[in-house]
N, C-alpha and C positions, 0 to 999 in steps of 0.2 A: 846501360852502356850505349853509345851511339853508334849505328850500323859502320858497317865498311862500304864503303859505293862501288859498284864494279859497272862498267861499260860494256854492253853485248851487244851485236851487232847482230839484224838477223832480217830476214828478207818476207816479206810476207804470204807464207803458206804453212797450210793447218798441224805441219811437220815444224812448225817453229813453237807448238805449244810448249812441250817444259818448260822454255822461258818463262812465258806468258804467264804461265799457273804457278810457276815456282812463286812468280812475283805476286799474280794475286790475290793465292789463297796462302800467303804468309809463308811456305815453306825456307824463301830469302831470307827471311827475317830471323826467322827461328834459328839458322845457322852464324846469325850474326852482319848477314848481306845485306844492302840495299840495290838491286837489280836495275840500273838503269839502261832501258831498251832502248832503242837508237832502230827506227826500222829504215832497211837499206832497199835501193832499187835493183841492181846487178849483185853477183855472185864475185866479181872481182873486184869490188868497193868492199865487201867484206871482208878479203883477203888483204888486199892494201891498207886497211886503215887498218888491222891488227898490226900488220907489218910493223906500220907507224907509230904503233903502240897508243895510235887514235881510241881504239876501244883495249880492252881485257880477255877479251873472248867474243869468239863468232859462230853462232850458227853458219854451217859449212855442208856444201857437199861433200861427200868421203872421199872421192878420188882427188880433188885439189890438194893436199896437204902430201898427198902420193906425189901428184905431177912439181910440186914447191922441190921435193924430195931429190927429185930425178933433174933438178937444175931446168924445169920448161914451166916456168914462169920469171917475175921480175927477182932481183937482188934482195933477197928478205932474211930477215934473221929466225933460225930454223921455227918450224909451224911443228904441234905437236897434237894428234886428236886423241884426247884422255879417255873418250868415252862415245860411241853411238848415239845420239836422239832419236833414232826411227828406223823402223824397217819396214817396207812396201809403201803405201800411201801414193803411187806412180798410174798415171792412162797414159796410154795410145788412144788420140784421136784423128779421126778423119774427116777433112771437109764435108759438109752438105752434098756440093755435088760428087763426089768421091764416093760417098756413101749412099748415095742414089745407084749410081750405077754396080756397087758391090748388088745392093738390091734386087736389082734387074737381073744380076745375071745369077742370084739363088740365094747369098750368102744372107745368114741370118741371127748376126749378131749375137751369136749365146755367149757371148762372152769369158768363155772358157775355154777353148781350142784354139791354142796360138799356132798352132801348123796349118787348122784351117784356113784362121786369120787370115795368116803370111800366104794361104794359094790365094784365096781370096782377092787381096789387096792386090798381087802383083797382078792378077787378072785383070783388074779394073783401072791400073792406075797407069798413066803414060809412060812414053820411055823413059822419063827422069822422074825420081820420085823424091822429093823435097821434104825434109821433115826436120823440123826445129826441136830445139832441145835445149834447155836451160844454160851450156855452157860446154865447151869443147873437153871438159874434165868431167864429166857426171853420169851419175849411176843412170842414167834415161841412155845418154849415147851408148854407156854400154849393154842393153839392154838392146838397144834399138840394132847394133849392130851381128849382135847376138844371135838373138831373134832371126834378124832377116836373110842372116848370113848363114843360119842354118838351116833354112828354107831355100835357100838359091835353087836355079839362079832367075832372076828377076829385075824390074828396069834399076839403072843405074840411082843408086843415090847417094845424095847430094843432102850434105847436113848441114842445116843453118841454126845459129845460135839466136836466141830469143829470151830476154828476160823471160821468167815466167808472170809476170801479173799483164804481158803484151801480146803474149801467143796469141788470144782472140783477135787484136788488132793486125796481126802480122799474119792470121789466115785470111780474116777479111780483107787485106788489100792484095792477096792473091801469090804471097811472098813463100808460104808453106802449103802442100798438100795433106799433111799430117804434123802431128808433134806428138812428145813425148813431155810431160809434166806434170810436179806433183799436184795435189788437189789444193786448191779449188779453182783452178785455173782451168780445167778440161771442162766442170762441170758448165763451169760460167762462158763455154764457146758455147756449149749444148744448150745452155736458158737463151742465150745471145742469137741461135738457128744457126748458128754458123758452121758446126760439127758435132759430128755424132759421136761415143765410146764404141773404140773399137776391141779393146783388152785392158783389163788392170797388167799391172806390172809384173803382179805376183802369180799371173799365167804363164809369164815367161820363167819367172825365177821366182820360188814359193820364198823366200825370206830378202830382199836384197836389200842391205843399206841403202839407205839415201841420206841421210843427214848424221855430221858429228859434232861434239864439243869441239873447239881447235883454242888453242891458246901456247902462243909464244913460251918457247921453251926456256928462257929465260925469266918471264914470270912464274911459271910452274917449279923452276930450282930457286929462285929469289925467296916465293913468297908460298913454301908450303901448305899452311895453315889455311890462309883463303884458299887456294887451290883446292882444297879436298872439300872447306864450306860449302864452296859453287859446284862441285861434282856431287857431294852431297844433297843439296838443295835441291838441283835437275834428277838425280835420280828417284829422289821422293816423289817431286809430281809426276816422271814418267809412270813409275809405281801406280800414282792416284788415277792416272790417266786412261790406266788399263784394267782400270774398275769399268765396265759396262756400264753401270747404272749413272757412270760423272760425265759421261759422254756427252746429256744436253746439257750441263752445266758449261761444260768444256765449249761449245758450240759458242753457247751466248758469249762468255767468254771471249773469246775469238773474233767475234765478228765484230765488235766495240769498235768504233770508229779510230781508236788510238791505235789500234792492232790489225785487223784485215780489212773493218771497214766495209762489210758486206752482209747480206740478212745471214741471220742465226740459221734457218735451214739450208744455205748452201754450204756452210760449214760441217752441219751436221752429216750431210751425204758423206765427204771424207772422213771421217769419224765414224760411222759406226758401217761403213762399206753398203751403204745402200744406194745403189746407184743409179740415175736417169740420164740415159744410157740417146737415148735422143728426145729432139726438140718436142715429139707428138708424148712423151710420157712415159715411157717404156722404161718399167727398172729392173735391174739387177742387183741379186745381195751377193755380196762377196765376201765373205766369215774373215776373217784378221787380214783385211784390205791392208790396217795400218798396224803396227804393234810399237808401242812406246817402253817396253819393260820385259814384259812376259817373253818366255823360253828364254830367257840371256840375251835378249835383242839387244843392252846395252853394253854389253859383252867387245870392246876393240880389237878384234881377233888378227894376229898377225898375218894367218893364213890368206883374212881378206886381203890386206897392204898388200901380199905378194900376188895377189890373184890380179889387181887393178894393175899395178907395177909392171907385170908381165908384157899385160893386151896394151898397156900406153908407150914402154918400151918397144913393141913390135913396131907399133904405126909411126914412132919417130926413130927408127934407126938408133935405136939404143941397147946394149947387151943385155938379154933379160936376166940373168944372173946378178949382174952386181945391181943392175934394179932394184929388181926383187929386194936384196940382201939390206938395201940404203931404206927402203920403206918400211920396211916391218920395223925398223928401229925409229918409226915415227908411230905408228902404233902403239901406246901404252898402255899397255897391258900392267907393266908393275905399278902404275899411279893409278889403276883401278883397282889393285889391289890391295895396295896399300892404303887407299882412303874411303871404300866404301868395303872392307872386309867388316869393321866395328860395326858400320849400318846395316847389316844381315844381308847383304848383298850374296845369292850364292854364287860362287866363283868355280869356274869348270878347274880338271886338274893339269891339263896345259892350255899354253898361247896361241896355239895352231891346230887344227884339224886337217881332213878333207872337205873341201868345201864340195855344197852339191850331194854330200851323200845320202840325205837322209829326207827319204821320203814322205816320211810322219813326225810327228812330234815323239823324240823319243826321252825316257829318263837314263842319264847317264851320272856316272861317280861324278863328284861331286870335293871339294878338298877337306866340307864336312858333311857328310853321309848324300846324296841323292840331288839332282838339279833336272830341270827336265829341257833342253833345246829343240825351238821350234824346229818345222821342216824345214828343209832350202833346194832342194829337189829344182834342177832347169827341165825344162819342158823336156830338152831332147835327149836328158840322159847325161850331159857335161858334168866329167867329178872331175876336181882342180886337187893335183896334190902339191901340196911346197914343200919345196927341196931343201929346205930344214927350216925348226922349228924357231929360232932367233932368238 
């Protein structure tokens, strides 16, 4: 039978693999798909051209589909994220000269202590502190302001948005003091001399989304059949993803000049969290830097909708209640349920939690016997509870 063709739009960073692997190691195929990749430069070209019904589906950050939700983006017809593609895969990085002078005055990069971090940096860095971030909607800004903001107080900042494949460009012409961005873009300021790692992501926040399925909620009621194909398909290679040992496969993978375009071991460093952390060599491992499957990372939890919903509501004058209330019903929880329950997908026995709670990876009920959810623990102690479960 001839494939079905689907259009997916996605940006390129090492969190856009299930695409990538769905398409190239056949998992597409097998549900009856042909995967056509469309690699995009900005994060709001992927949202517009699904709009437009240009593509079928978008790799997406998690909080856009929140901010579509909340009416603070363009006139689009509702956006809907069926499923997570990642969790953590995020650095903080600092300039060369920024990280010189963190140096001078003690600090020593262990890359683990995001309280140090944050006295650290604010010690060193001038009264404005500039730092780029993939898009005024994204799991890095909130992170970034997270973080800093639970450190206070410290010089003023000033968040500038950066594609991420430009963050190296846009440090070297003196435009950011720091950024935030997923891999392999920090890695490649650090081979480029141009900055150092100053924390994974997952120092601030041990689990955080960063990428989701999205797809127009009118194709998902239209056309359920593909719908659950292509959730199917991406959860298989998230699955394969999060085998350890496909990790260099995944790598080479990746770096095909069709797709990232860049050598097979700078991909690898995001993949398996081994990290060189500055220009002289210096690495650091970080144990599930990225997770693509494991603990329910693909899990769409409504609790997050309302957790993003909240902090985006506060900073535009918006009532965080019916926020809240309008996101989580973007959140699909039922169409993960519904199409990847036959795939032995295990499925927690609500939509919502505490977010934040849980310091270790723990095993929890399950709707058929046992599931185990990673940790998600923020540095400073922050549990988010949602005022109902949606």
């Amino acid at each position: 039978m001839p494939l079905t063709p689907l259009r997916l739009g996605y940006v390129p960073l090492i969190d856009a693999a299930p695409l990538i692997v769905a398409r190239e190691l056949g998992f597409a195929a097998e549900e009856g798909l042909e995967f056509q990749l469309l690699r995009l430069g900005a994060w709001a070209q992927a949202r517009d051209m699904l709009g437009a019904g240009l593509i079928e589906a978008a790799h997406m950050l998690v909080p856009m589909p929140v901010a579509q939700a909340l009416g603070l983006g363009p006139a689009l017809p509702d956006l809907d994220l069926v499923m997570f593609l990642s969790q953590g895969g995020q650095a903080v990085a600092v300039s060369a000269a920024l990280a010189a002078r963190m140096r001078e005055q003690g600090h020593d990069f262990d890359f683990r202590d995001a309280r140090k971090a944050a006295r650290a940096l604010h010690r060193a860095a001038p009264d404005r502190l500039r730092v780029g971030v993939p898009f005024h909607f994204s799991t890095q800004l909130e992170l970034i302001r997270h973080w800093l903001g639970a450190c206070g107080p410290g010089p003023a900042l000033e968040v500038v948005t950066v594609p991420p494949p430009l963050m190296a460009e846009s440090m070297a012409a003196g435009e950011v003091d720091a950024f935030c961005v997923g891999e392999p873009w920090a890695s490649s300021a650090v081979d480029r001399g141009l900055a150092a790692l100053l924390l994974p992501g997952t120092a601030i926040w041990a689990s955080p989304p960063e990428k989701g399925l999205v797809l127009r909620r009118d194709f998902t009621e239209g056309q359920p059949q593909v719908t659950g194909a292509l959730m199917r398909a991406v959860w298989r290679a998230g699955r394969w993803l999060d085998e350890p040992e496909n990790r260099d496969t995944a790598a080479e993978i990746l770096s095909r000049r069709e797709y990232l375009d860049l050598p097979a071991e700078l991909a690898e460093r995001g993949l398996t969290g081994r990290l060189q952390v500055t220009p002289s060599g210096e690495i650091r491992h970080v144990p599930d830097f990225i997770a693509f499957h494991a603990g329910a990372a693909n899990f769409p939890w409504k609790s997050l909708a309302a957790f993003f919903a909240q902090r985006i509501a506060l900073r535009h004058g918006l009532e965080p209640g019916p926020a809240m209330e309008k996101a989580m019903a973007h959140f699909r929880t039922d169409l993960y349920r519904q199409h990847l329950r036959a795939a032995g997908a295990a499925l927690p026995g609500a939509s919502a939690r505490l977010e934040g709670a849980l310091a270790q990876d723990r095993e929890v009920a399950a709707e058929k016997g046992q599931m185990i959810l990673r940790a998600d623990a923020f540095f400073d102690g922050t549990i988010f509870e949602p005022p109902f479960a949606g």
